[in-house]
C-alpha positions in Angstrom: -5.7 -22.8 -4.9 -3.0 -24.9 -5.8 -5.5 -27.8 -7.2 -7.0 -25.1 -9.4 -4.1 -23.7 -10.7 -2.9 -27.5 -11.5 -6.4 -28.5 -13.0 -6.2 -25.3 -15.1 -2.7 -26.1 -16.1 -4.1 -29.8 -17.3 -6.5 -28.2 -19.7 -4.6 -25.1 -21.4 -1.3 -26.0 -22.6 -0.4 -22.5 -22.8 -1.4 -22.0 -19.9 0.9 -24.5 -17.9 3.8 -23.2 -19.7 3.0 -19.3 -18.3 3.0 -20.9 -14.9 5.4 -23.0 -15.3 8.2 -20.5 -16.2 7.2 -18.4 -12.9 7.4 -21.3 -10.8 10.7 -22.7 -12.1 12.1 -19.2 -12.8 10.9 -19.2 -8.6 8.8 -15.8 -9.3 5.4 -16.0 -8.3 2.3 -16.8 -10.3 1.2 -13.4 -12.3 -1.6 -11.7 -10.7 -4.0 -11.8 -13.7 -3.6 -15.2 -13.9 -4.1 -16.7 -10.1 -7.1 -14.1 -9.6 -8.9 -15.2 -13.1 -8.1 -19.1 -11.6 -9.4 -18.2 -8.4 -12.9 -16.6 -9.5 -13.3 -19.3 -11.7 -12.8 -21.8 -8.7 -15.1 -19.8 -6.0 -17.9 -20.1 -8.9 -17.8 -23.3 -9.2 -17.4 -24.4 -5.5 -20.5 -21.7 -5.1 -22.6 -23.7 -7.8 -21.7 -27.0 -5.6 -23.2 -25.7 -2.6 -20.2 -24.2 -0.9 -20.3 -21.4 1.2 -16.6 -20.9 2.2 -13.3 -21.2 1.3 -9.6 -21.3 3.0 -6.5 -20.0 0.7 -2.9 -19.8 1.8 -0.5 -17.6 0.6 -3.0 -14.7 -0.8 -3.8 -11.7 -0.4 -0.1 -10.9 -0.5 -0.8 -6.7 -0.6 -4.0 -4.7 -0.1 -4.9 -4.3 -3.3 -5.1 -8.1 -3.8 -7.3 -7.9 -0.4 -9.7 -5.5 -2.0 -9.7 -7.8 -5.1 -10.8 -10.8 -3.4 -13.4 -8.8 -1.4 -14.8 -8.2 -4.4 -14.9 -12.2 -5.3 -16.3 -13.3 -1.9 -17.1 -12.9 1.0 -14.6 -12.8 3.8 -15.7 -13.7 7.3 -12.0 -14.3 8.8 -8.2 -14.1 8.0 -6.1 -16.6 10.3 -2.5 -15.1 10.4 -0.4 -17.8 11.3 2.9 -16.2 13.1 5.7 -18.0 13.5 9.1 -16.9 15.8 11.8 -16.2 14.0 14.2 -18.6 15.4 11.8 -20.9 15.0 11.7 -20.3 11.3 15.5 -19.9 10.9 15.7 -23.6 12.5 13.6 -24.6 9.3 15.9 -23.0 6.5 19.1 -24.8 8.6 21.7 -25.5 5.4 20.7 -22.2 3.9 22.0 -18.8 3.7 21.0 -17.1 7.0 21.5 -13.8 5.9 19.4 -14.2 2.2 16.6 -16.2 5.2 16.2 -13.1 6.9 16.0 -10.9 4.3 13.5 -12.9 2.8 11.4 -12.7 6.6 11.9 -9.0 6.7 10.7 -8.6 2.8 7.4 -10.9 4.0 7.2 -8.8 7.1 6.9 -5.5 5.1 4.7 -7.1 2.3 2.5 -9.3 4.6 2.0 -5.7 7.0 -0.6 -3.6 4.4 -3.2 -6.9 3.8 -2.6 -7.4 7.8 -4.0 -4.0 8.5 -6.7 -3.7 6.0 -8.3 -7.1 7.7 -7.3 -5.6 11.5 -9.4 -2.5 10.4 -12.1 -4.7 9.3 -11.8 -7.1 12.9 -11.4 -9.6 10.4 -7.8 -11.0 11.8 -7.4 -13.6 14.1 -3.5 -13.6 15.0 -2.1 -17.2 15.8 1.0 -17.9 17.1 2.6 -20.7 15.8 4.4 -22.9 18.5 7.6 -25.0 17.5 5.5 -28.6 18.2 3.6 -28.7 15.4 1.4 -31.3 17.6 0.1 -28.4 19.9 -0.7 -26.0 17.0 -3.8 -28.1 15.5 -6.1 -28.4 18.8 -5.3 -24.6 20.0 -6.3 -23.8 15.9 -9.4 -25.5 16.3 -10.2 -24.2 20.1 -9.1 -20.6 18.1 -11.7 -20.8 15.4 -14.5 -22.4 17.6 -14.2 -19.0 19.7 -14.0 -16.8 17.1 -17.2 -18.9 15.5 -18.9 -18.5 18.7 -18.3 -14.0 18.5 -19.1 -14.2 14.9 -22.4 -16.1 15.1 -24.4 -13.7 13.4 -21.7 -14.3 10.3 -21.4 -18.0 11.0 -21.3 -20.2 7.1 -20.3 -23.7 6.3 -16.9 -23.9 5.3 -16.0 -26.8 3.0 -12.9 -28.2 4.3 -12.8 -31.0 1.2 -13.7 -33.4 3.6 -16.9 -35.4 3.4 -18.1 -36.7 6.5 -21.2 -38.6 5.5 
């Protein structure tokens, strides 16, 4: 998402400067805006001869998981979860107390997309482990067995790499 937002930034001056004040004011991108970027984007990679797609940071509430239900198709939402203290040791130099305040507000906000996907059996929970090392090969051993349960739903999924 963040390449479209940037490429849609590059062609509409006016544009760039709506985002840009979010970002630097450090609000998030309007909803309008990233959801109008986004079907735009899932067109295009459609028209290519994609069949899937992975976003990060979105849906943030149910609403916005109804709305991209509505642009796509969604075979599987990966909810990364990370331990706390593991988190905290991340945000070191900042303010611990405004750090978990802001994990409690992403708790609460994260909870109403989680449960609309759960209801669907569309979640796959991951637990994040401190070595970053061991997270990529259980990820991958994750997904292969969730591929291998959802092989009736199975689609390409366009990682941006080309492996001709």
């Amino acid at each position: 998402m963040h390449g479209a937002i940037e490429e849609a930034m590059n062609k509409c001056p006016k544009l760039e400067k709506l985002i840009a004040n979010a970002v630097n004011g450090g609000a998030i991108v309007p909803e309008d805006i990233l959801f109008r970027l986004l079907s735009k984007r899932l067109e295009d990679g459609y028209s290519r001869g994609e069949s899937g797609f992975i976003l990060d940071g979105i849906p943030r509430s149910r609403i916005q998981a109804e709305i991209l239900d509505q642009l796509g198709k969604i075979d599987l939402v990966v909810n990364f979860k990370s331990m706390e203290d593991s988190f905290m040791k991340h945000r070191a130099g900042s303010n611990e107390g405004t750090s978990r305040e802001r994990i409690e507000q992403y708790a609460k906000q994260s909870k109403a997309p989680e449960d609309y996907y759960r209801k669907q059996q569309k979640l796959l929970e991951f637990q994040v482990d401190s070595s970053p090392g061991a997270n990529w090969p259980r990820l991958l051993a994750a997904l292969h067995l969730k591929h291998i349960v959802a092989v009736r739903t199975s689609h390409k999924l366009n990682t941006g790499i080309n492996r001709r």
